[in-house]
Short mmCIF file of the C-alpha atoms (twelve columns), coordinates in Angstrom:
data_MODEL
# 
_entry.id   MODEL 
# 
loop_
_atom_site.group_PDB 
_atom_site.id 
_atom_site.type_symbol 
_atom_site.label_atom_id 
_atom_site.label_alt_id 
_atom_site.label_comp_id 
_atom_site.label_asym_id 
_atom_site.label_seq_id 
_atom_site.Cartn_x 
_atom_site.Cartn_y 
_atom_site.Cartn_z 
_atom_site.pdbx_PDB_model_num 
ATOM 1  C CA . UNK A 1  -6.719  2.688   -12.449 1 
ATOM 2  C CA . UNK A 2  -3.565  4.580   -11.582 1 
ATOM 3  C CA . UNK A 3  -3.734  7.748   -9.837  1 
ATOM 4  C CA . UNK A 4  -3.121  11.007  -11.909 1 
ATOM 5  C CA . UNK A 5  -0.454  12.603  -9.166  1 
ATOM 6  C CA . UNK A 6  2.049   13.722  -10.055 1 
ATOM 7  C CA . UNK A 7  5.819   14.370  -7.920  1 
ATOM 8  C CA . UNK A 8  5.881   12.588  -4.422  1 
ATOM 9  C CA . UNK A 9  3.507   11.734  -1.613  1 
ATOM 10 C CA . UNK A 10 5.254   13.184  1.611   1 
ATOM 11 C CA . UNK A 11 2.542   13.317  5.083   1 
ATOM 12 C CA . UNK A 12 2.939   14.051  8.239   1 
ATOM 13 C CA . UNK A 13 6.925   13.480  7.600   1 
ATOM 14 C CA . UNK A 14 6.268   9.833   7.358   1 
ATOM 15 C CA . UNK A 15 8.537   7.982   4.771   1 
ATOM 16 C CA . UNK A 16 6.287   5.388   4.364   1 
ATOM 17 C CA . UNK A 17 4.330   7.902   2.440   1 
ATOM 18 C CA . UNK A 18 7.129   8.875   -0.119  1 
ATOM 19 C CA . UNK A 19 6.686   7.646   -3.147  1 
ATOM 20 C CA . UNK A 20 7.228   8.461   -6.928  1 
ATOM 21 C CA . UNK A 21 4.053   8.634   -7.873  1 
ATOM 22 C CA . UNK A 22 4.387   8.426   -11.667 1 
ATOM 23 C CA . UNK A 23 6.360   4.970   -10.873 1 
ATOM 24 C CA . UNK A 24 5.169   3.333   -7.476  1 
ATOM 25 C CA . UNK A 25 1.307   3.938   -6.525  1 
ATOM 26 C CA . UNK A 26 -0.952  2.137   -8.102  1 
ATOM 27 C CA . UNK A 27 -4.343  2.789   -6.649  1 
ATOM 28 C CA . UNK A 28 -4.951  5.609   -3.878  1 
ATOM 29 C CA . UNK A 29 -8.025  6.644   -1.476  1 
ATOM 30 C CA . UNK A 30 -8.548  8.132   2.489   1 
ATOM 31 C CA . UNK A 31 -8.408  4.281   3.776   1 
ATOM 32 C CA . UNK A 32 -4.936  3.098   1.911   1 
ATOM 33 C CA . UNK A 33 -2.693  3.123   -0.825  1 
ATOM 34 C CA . UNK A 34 -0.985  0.048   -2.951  1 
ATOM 35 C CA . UNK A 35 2.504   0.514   -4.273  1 
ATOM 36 C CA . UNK A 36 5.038   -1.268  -5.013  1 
ATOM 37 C CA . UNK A 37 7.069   -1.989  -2.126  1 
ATOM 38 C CA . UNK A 38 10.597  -0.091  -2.618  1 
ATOM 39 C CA . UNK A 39 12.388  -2.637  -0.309  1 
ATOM 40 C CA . UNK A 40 11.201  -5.875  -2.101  1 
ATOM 41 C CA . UNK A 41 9.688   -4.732  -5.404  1 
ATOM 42 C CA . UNK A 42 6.483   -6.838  -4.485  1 
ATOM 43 C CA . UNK A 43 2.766   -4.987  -4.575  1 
ATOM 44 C CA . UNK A 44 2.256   -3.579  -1.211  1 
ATOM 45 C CA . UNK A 45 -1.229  -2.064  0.173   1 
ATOM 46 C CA . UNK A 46 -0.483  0.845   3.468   1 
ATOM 47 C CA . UNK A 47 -2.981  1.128   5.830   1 
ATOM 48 C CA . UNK A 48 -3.131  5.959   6.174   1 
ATOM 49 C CA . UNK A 49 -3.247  6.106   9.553   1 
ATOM 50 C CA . UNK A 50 -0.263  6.118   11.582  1 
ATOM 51 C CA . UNK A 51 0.267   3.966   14.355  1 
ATOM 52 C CA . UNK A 52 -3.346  1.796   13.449  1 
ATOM 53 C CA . UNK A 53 -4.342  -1.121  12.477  1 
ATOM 54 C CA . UNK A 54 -7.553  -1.326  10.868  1 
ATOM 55 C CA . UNK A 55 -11.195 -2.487  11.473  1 
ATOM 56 C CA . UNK A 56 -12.888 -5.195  9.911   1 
ATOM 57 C CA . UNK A 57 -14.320 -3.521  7.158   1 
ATOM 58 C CA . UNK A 58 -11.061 -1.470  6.599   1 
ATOM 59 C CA . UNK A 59 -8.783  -4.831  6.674   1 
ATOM 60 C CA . UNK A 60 -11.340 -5.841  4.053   1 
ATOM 61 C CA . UNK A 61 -11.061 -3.009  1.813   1 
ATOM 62 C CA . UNK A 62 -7.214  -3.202  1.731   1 
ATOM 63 C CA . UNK A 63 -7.193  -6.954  0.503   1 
ATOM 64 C CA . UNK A 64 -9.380  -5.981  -2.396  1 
ATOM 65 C CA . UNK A 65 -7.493  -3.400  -3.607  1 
ATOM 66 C CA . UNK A 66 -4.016  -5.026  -3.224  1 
ATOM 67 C CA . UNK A 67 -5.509  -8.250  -5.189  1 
ATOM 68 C CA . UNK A 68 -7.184  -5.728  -7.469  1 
ATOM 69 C CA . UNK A 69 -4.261  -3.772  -8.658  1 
ATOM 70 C CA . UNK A 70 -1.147  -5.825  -7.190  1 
ATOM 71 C CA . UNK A 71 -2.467  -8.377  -9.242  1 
ATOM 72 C CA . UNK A 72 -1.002  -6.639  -12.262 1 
ATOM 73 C CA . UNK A 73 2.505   -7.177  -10.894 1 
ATOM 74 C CA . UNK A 74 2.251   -10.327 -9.200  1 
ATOM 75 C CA . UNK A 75 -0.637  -12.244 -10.729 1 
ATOM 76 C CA . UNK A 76 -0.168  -15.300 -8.722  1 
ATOM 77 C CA . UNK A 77 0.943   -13.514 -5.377  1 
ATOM 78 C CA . UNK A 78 -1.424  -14.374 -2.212  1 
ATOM 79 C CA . UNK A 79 -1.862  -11.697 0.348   1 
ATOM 80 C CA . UNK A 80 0.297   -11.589 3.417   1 
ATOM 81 C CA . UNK A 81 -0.525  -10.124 6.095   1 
ATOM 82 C CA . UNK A 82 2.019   -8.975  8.747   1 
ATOM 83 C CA . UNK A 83 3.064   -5.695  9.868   1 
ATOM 84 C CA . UNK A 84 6.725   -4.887  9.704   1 
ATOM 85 C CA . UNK A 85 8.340   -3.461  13.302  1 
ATOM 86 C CA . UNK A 86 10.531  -0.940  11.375  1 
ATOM 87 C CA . UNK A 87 7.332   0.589   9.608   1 
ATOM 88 C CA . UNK A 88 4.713   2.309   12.091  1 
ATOM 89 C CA . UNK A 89 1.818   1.568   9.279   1 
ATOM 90 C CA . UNK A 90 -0.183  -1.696  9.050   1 
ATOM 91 C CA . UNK A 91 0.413   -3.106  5.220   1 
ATOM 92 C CA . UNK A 92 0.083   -6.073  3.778   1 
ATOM 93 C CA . UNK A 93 1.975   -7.500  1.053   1 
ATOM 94 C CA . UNK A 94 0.945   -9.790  -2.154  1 
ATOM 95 C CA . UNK A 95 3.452   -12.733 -2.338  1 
# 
């Protein structure tokens, strides 16, 4: 299911939130987003919050998704999980 937005995502002047929207997010909600990572081209899930790294539950959620809908990129990708320094949002990545 790909979200329905249209233009870019811009908050809280974060760039980690700017994306083309008609080309790069693949599944939105208020816990975390999956794109597709505009440094590596690879499916990408982003933790919202800003400077957090997320519960149990919320860790959870964001490997579902990212195998759910990054799947359709990179069918035989397993989740990575690492948080790069130069990016102040927890994400993980499907390789």
């Amino acid at each position: 299911m790909k979200n329905n937005i249209k233009g870019t995502i811009k908050k809280n002047d974060c760039g980690c939130f700017e994306f083309d929207c008609d080309d790069n997010i693949l599944y939105m909600d208020f816990i975390c987003f999956v794109a597709v990572c505009s440094h590596c081209g690879l499916p990408v899930v982003v933790y919202a919050p800003h400077g957090e790294k997320p519960n149990g539950a919320g860790l959870v959620h964001m490997e579902k998704v990212l195998v759910e809908y990054g799947s359709k990129i990179n069918r035989l990708g397993k989740v990575s999980k690492e948080k790069m320094h130069e990016v102040d949002h927890f994400h993980l990545h499907l390789r």
